[in-house]
C-alpha positions in Angstrom: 2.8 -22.2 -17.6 2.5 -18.4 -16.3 2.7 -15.6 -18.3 4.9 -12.8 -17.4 5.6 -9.0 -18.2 8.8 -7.8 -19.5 10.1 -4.5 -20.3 13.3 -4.6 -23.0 16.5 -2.8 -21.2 17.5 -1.4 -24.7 14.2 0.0 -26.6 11.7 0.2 -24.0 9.6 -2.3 -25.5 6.8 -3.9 -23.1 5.5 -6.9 -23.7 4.1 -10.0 -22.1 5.1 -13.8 -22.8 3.9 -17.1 -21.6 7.0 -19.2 -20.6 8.3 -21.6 -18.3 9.9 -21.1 -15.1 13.2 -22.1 -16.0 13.3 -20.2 -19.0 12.2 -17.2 -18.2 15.7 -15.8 -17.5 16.7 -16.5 -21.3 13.6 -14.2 -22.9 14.6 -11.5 -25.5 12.9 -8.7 -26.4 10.7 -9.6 -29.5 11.5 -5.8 -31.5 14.8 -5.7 -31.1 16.6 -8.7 -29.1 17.7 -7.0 -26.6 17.7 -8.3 -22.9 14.6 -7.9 -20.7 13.8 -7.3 -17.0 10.7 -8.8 -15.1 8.2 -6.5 -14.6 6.6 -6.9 -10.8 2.9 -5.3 -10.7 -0.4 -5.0 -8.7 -2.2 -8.5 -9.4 -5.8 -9.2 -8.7 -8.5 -11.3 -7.1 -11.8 -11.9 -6.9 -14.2 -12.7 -4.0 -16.1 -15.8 -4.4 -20.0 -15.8 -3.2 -22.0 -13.2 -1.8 -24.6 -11.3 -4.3 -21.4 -8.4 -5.6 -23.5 -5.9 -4.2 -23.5 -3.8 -1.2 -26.5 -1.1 0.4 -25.3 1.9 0.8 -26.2 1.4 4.6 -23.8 -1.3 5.1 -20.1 -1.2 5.1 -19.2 -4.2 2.6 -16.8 -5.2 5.0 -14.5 -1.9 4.0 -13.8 -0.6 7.5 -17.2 0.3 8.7 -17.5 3.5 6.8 -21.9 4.0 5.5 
């Protein structure tokens, strides 16, 4: 089950909840009740292997810059 962000339309609230799919149209705002939109942000990842560390000589695979 993912969690999602929500931001309530009425009082601004922000919160995040863990819920289904198919439910996730029917959350309310836990403050006030009020209906919530889906909040869409930046998401991360992480690079599996290698030692996490780069020289300053090489480029890490960034474009070549030293």
């Amino acid at each position: 089950m993912p969690n999602y962000d929500f931001q309530c339309l009425e009082c601004g609230h922000k919160f995040t909840k863990l819920v289904p799919l198919q439910e996730k149209d029917k959350v309310r705002c836990p403050e006030c009740g009020g209906h919530v939109k889906q909040l869409f942000g930046s998401f991360g990842f992480a690079v599996k292997g290698g030692s996490g560390s780069c020289s300053s000589s090489s480029s890490c695979g960034f474009g070549g810059f030293s």
